[in-house]
N, C-alpha and C positions, 0 to 999 in steps of 0.2 A: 504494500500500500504506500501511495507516495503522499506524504504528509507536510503540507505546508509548501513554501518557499523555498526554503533548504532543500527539500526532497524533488523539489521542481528543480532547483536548481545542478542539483547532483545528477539526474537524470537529461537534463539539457547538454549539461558539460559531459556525459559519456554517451549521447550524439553527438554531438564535435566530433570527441574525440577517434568515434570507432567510423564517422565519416573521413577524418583527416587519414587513418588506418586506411582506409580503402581507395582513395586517393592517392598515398604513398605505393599503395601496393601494385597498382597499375602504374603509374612512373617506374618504378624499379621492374617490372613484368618487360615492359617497353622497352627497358633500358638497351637491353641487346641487340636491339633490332634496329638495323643499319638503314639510315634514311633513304628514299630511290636516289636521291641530285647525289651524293655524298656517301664518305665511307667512315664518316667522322659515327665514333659510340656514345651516348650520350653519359655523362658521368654521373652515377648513383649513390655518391655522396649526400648530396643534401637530403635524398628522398627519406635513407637512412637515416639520417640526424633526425628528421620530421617527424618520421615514423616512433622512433624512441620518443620523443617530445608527446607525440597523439598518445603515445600508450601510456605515458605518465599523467595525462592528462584523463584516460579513460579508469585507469588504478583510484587515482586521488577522487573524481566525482562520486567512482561507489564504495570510496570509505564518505565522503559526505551524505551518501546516499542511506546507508547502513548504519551511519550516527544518529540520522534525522529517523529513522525506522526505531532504532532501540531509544531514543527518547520517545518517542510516540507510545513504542511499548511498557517503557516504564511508569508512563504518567496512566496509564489505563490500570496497570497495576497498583498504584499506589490509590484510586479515583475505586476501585472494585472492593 
């Protein structure tokens, strides 16, 4: 159950993040595929760097997401 702002907001940020995920993944998919004009590879550096970036980003939103659930839960327990 996604509970408040917090819980929206934890859920928002692990869309980003599993959008930026999938985004990187096709860039680096891509990566080796030699353009028709050119024989230049495109380099998969950044897509990598990105990719670690979205997945810390998708990590951290559902520990926000998981805070905002166990205070939800807690306060129903203490309210029962």
């Amino acid at each position: 159950m996604i509970t408040g702002i917090v819980g929206q907001a934890g859920w928002m940020g692990m869309q980003r993040g599993m959008d930026g995920l999938s985004q990187n993944a096709s860039e680096i998919a891509g990566a080796g595929v030699k353009p028709l004009e050119g024989t230049t590879v495109r380099d998969i550096s950044e897509p990598l760097i990105d990719q670690t970036e979205n997945l810390r980003q998708v990590e951290a939103s559902a520990k926000v997401l998981q805070s905002s659930t166990d205070a939800f839960d807690h306060l129903i327990d203490i309210l029962a």
